[in-house]
N, C-alpha and C positions, 0 to 999 in steps of 0.2 A: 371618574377616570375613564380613559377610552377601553375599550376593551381590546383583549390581546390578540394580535394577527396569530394566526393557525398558519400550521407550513405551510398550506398551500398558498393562501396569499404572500408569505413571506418569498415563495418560490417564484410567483408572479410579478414580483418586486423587484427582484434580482436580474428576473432576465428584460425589465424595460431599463435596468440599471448599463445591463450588458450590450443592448443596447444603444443607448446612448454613449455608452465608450468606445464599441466600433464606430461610432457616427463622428465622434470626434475623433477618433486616427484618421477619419479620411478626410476631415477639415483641417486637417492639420496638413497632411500630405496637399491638398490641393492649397492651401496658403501657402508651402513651400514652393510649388511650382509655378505658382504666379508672380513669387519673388522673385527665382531664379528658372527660367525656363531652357536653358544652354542644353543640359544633359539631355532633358526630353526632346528639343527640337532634333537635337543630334540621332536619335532611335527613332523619331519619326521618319527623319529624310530616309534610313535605312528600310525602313519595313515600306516607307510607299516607291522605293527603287524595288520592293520584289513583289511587292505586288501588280505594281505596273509593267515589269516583266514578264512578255508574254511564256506560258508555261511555270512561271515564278512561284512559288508558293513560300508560306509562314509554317516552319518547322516548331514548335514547340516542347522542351525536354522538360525532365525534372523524374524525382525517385520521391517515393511516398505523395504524403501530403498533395505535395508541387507538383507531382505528375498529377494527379487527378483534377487540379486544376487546370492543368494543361491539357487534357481530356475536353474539359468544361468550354474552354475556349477555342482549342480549334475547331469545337462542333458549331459556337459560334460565328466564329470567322466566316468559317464556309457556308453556313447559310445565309448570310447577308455579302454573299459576293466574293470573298479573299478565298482563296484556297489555301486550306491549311493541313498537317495534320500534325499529331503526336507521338514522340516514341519516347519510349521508358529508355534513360540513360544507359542502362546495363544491356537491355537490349540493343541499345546505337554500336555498343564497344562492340557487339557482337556482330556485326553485320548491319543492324538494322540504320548504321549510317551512309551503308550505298542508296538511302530514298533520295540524299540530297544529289541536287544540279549545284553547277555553279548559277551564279546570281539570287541562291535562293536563301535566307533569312531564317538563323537559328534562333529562338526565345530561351534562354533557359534561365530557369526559375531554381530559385533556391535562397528562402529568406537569409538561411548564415550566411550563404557564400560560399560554403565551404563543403559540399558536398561533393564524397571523390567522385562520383560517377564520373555528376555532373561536371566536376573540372579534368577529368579527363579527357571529355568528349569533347570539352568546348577548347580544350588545348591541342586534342588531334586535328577539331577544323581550323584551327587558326594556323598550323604547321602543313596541311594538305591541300588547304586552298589556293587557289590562282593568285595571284599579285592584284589584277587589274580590275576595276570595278566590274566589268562583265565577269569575269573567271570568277570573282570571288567570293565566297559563304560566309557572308557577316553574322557577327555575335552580339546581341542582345540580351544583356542581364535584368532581373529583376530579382531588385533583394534589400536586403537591410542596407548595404554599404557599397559606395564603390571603390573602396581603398581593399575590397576583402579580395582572399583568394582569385573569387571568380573576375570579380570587377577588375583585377589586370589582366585579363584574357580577352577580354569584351572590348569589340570597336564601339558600342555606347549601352548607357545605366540608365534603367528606370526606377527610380525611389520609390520602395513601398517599405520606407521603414516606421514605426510604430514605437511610442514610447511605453508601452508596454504591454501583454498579452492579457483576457479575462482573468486569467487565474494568478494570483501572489506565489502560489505554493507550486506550481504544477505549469512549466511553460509549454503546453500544446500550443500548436499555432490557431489561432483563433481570430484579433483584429487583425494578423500581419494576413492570414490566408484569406480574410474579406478584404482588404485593401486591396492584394495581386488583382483577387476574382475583380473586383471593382472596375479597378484600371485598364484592364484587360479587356473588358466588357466596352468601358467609352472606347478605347481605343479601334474595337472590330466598328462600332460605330460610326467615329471616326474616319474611315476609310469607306465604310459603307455611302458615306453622303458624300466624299469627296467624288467618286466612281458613280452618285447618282442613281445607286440601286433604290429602285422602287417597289413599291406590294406585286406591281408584275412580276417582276424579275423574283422578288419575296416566296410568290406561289408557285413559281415553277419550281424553284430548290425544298420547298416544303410543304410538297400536298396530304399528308397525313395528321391526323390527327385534327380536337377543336379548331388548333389555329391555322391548321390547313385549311378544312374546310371554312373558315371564317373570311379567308384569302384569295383562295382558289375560284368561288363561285362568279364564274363569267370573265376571269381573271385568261384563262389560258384558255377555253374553249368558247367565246360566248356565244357560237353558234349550236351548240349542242346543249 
């Protein structure tokens, strides 16, 4: 008879199980969008109208979780070329949504839908904006559903929904917050190659650190 796995392999088990269950919510999500690509083209056209907007930047919201992926990604954005940055929903009600311009491009993130910050904030821009594509502050969801809350607030949806989270007992967000993160990630991509940024343009927003210095050398100074 084989001999019995010890927790710790059994622990070691689990999380290549874990996994391969994120890996299939996101083969899942990109087989949806090859089927039906409508909603994403639709948030594409949006984010590359403000990023091609001179001065234009990628706002990204969200509370808990969702903020701090939104964190994750505007630091992305910005160092491959988009400017971006993030404000914690409750912070926006408070002021912190005089950062936006018209022409510039809300994210906001919230796997239910249904988070009040965030649908407060994304219902006050959609009542304070301009009418006319230049005046206006488009809204961009990402979440489980576009029928939710949020998704009637929203000029277009990105699907990062997930047939179910690691845990049976316990729904932290777990594949649905590697999906956003995922997506997010191709998407500063994305835009990055569309715009043509290169390791040059690469090392001058990011000369710190290994992969600065890995970038940097002869990059911006090669005379010195």
């Amino acid at each position: 008879m084989p001999a019995p796995l010890d927790d710790l392999e059994i622990g070691a088990l689990d999380v290549a199980s874990s996994l391969e269950l994120t890996g299939l919510a996101m083969k899942q999500c990109a087989d949806r969008l090859r089927n039906n690509s409508t909603t994403l083209k639709s948030a594409l056209r949006i984010l590359i109208r403000a990023a091609d907007r001179p001065g234009g930047k990628i706002v990204f919201t969200g509370v808990g979780k969702s903020y701090q992926i939104g964190k994750k990604l505007a630091a992305t954005f910005t160092s491959v070329g988009t400017p971006s940055i993030c404000i914690h929903a409750t912070e926006a009600l408070h002021g912190d949504i005089g950062l936006l311009i018209p022409g510039d491009c809300v994210v906001a993130l919230s796997y239910s839908g249904a988070t009040e910050e965030v649908l407060r904030m994304a219902e006050h821009v959609r009542c304070t904006s301009g009418s006319s594509v230049d005046e206006k502050v488009s809204v961009v969801g990402m979440g489980r559903s576009p029928f939710s809350p949020l998704g009637a607030l929203c000029d277009a949806w990105i699907d990062c929904a997930v047939a179910a989270e690691l845990s049976d007992s316990v729904s932290a967000p777990t594949c649905s917050s590697s999906l956003m993160l995922a997506i997010g990630d191709a998407l500063a991509v994305l835009l990055m190659n569309r715009r043509q940024f290169g390791p040059t343009d690469f090392a001058r927003n990011h000369p710190g650190g290994h992969l600065g210095r890995s970038v940097t050398q002869g990059a911006i100074c090669p005379n010195h």
